[in-house]
MIDOSE-1310 file (N, C-alpha, C; in nm, 2 decimals, decimal comma, always signed):
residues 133
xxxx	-1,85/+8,76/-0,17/-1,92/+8,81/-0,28/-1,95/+8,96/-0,26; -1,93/+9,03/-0,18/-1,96/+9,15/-0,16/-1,85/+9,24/-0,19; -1,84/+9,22/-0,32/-1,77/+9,37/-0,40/-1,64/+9,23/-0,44; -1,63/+9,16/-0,43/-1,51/+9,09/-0,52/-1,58/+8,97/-0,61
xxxx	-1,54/+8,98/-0,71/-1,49/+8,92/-0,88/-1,53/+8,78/-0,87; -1,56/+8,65/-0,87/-1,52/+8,51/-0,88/-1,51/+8,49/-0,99; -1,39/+8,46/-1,03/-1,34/+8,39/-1,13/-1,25/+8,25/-1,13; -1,37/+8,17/-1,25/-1,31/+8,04/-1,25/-1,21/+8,00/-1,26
xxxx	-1,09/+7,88/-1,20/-0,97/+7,88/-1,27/-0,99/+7,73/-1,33; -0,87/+7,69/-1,35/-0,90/+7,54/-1,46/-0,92/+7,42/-1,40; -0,89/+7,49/-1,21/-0,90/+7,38/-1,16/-1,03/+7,38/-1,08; -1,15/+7,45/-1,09/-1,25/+7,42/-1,06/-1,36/+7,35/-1,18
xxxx	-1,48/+7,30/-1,10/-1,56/+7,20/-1,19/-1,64/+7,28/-1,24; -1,69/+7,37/-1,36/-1,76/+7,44/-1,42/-1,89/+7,38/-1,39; -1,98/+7,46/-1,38/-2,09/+7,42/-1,36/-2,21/+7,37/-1,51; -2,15/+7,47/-1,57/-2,15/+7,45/-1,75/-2,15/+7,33/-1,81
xxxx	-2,06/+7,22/-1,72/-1,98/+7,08/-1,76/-2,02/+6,96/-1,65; -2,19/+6,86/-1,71/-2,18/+6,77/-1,59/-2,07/+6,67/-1,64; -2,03/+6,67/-1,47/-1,97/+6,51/-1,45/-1,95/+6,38/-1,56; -1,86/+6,36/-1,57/-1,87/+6,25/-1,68/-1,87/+6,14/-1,63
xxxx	-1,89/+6,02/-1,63/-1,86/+5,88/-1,59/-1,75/+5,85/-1,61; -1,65/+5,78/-1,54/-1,56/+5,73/-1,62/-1,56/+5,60/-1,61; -1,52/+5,56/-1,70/-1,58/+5,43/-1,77/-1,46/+5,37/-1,79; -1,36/+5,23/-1,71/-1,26/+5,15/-1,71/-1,31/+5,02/-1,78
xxxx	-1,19/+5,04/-1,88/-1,20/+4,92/-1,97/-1,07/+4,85/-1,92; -1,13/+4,68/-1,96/-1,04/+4,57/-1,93/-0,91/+4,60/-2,03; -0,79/+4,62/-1,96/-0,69/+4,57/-2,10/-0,69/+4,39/-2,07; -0,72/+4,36/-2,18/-0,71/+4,20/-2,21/-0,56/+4,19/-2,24
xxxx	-0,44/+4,21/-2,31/-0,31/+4,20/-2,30/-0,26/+4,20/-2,16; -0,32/+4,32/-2,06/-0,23/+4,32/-1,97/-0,30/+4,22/-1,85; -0,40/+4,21/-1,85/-0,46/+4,07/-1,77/-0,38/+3,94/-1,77; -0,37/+3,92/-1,93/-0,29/+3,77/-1,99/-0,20/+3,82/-1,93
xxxx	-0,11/+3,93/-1,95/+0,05/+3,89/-1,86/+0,04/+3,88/-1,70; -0,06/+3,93/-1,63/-0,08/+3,93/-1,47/-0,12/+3,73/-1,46; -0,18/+3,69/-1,56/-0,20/+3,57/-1,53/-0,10/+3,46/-1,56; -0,03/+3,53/-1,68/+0,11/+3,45/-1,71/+0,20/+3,46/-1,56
xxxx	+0,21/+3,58/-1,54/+0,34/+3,59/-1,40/+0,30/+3,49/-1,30; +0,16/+3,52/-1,24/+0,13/+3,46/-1,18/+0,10/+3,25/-1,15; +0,11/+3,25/-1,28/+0,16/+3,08/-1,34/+0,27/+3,07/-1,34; +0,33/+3,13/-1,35/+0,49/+3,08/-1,35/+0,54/+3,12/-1,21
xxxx	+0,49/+3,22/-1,14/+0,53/+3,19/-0,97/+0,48/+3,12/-0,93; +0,33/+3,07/-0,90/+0,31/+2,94/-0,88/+0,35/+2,82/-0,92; +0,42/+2,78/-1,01/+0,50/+2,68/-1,06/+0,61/+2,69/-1,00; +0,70/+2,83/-0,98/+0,83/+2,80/-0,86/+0,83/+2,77/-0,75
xxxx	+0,68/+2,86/-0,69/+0,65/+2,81/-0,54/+0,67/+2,65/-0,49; +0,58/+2,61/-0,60/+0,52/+2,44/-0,61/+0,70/+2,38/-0,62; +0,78/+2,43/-0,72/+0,89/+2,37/-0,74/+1,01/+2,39/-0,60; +0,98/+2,48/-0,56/+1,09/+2,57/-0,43/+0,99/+2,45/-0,32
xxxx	+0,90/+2,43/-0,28/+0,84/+2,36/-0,19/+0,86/+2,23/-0,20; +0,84/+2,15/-0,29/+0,91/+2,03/-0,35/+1,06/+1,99/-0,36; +1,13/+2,07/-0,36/+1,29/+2,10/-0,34/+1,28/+2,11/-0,18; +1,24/+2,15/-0,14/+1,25/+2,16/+0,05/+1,22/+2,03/+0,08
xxxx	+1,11/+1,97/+0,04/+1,02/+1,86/+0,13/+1,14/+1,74/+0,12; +1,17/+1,75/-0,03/+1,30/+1,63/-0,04/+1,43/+1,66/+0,04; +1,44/+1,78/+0,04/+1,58/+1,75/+0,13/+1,54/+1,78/+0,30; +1,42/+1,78/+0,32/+1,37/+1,78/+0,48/+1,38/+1,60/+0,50
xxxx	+1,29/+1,56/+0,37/+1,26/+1,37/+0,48/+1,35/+1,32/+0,50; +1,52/+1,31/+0,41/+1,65/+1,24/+0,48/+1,68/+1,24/+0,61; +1,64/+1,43/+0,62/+1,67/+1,48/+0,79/+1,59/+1,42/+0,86; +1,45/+1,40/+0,86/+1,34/+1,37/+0,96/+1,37/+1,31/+0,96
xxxx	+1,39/+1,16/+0,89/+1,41/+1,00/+0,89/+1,53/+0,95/+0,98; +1,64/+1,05/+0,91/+1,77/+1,02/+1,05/+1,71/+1,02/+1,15; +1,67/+1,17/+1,21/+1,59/+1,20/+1,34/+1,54/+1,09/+1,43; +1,47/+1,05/+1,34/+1,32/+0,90/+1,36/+1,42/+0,76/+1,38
xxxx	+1,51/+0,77/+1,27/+1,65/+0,63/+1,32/+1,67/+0,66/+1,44; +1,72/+0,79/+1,47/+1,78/+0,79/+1,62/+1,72/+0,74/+1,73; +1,57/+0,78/+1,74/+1,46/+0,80/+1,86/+1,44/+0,65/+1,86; +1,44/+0,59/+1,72/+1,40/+0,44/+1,73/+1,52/+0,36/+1,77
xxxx	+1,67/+0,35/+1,74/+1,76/+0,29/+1,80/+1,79/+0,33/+1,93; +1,72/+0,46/+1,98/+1,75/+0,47/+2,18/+1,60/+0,43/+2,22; +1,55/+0,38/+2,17/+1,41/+0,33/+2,18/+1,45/+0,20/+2,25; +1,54/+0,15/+2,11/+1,58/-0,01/+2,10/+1,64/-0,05/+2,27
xxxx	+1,75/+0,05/+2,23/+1,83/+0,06/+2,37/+1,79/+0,00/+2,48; +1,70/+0,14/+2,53/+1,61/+0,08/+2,63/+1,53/-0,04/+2,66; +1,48/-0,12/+2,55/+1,37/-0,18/+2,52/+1,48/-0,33/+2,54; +1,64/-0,31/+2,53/+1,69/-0,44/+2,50/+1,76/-0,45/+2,70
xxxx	+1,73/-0,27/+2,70/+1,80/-0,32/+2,91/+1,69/-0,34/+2,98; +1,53/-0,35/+2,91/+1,48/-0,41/+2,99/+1,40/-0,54/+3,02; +1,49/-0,58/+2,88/+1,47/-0,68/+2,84/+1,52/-0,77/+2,91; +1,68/-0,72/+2,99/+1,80/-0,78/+3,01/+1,73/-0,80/+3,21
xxxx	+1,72/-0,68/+3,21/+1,63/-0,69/+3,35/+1,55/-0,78/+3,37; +1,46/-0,82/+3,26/+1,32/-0,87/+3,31/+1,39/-1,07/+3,29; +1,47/-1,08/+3,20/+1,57/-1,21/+3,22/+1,60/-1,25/+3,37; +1,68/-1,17/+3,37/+1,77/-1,20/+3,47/+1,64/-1,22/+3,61
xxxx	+1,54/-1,15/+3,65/+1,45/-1,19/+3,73/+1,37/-1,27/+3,69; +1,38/-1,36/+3,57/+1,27/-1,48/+3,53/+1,42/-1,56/+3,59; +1,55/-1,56/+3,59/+1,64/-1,66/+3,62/+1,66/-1,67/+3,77; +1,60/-1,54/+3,85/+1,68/-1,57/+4,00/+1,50/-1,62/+4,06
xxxx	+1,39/-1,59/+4,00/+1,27/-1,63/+4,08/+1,25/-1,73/+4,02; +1,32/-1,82/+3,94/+1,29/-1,93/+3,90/+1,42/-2,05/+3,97; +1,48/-2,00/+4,02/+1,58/-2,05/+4,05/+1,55/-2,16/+4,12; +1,61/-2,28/+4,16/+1,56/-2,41/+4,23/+1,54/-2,38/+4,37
xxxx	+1,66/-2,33/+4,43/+1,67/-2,30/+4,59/+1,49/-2,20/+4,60; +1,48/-2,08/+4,53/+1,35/-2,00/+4,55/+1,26/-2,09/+4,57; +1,22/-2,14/+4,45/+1,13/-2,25/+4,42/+1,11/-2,36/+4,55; +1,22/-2,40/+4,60/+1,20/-2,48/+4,73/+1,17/-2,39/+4,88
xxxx	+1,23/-2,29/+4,89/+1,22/-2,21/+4,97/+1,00/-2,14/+4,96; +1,01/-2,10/+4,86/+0,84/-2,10/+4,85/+0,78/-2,20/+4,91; +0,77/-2,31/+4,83/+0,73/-2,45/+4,85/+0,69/-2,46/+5,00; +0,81/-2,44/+5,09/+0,80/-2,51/+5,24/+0,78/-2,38/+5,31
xxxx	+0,81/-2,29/+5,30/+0,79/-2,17/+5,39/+0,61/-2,13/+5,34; +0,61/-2,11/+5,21/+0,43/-2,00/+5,18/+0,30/-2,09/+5,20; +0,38/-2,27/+5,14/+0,25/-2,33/+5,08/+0,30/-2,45/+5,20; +0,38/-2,42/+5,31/+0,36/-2,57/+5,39/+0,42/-2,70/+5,34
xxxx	+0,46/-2,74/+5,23/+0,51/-2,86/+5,20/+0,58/-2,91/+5,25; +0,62/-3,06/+5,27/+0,69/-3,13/+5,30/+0,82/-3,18/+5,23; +0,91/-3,23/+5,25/+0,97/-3,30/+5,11/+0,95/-3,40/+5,16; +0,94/-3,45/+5,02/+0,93/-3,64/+5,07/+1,05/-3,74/+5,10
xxxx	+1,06/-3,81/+5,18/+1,17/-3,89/+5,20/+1,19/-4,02/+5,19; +1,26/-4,06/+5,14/+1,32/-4,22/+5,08/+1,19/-4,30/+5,05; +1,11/-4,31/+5,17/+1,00/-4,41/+5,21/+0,89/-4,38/+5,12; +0,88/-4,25/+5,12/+0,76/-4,19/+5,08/+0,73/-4,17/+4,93
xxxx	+0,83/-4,22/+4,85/+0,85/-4,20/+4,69/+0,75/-4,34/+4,68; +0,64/-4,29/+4,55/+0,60/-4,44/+4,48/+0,60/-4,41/+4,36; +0,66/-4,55/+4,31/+0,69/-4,56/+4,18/+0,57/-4,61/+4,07; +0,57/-4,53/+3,99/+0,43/-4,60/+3,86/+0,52/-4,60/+3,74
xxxx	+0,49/-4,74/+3,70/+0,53/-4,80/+3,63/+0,41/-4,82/+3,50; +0,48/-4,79/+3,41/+0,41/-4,79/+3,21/+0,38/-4,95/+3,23; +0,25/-4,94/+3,19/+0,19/-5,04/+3,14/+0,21/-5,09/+3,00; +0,29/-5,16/+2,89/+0,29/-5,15/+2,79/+0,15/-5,25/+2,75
xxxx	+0,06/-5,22/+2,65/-0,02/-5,29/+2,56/+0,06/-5,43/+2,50; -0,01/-5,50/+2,50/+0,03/-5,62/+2,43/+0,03/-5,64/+2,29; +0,07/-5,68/+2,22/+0,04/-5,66/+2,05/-0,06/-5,73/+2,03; -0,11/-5,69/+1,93/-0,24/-5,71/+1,85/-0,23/-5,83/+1,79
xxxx	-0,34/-5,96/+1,83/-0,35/-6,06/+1,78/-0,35/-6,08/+1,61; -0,31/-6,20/+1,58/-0,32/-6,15/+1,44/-0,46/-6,18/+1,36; -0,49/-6,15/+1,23/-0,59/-6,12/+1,17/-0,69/-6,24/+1,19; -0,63/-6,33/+1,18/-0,71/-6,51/+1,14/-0,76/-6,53/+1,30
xxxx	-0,73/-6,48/+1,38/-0,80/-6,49/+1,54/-0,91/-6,40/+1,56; -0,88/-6,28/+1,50/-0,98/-6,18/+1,58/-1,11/-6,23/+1,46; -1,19/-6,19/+1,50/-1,35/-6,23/+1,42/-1,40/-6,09/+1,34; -1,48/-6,09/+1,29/-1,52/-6,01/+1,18/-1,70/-5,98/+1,24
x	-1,72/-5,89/+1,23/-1,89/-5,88/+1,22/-1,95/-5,89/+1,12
């Protein structure tokens, strides 16, 4: 300011001129179309996600077939295993071999067998005998 001019150009804020508010109004047309777009991409999303999920569960389910038929697999060789040792520890020779070797038995011989013999009931007298209370 000492010995030079200031002059305003258009692009300074005049002091002459307060500040104005500016004041934003709703466009209501262009809201309704931001809410339109937005419904109808949400309706593709929902539709594009729904189109996935159905052609995902065929895949998963094979998947799940598989795990469960090598499941089976397994489940039928140990099945075959746990057989075959109910057939060899049940076997007669084991069974006698236990008997005399763990628990001491004896077998019994010729002499030593006794026989019990069924008593059959006699039939029931008929009606005109037995007595009445």
């Amino acid at each position: 300011m000492y010995g030079r001019s200031r002059t305003t150009t258009a692009f300074e804020v005049s002091p002459a001129l307060p500040p104005q508010q500016v004041v934003l109004e709703v466009d209501r047309s262009r809201q309704a179309e931001y809410w339109r777009w937005l419904v109808i991409g949400l309706v593709v999303l929902a539709a594009a996600l729904f189109d996935g999920w159905q052609r995902s569960v065929p895949v998963s389910n094979g998947y799940r077939l598989e795990e469960i038929r090598r499941a089976m697999t397994e489940e039928d060789a140990v099945g075959r295993r746990l057989r075959l040792e109910v057939a060899a520890l049940s076997s007669p020779a084991r069974v006698e071999w236990l008997a005399t070797n763990r628990l001491h038995l004896v077998a019994p011989g010729r002499g030593d067998a006794v026989v019990i013999e069924r008593v059959v009931p006699p039939p029931a007298p008929p009606s005109s005998v037995v007595a009445a209370r």
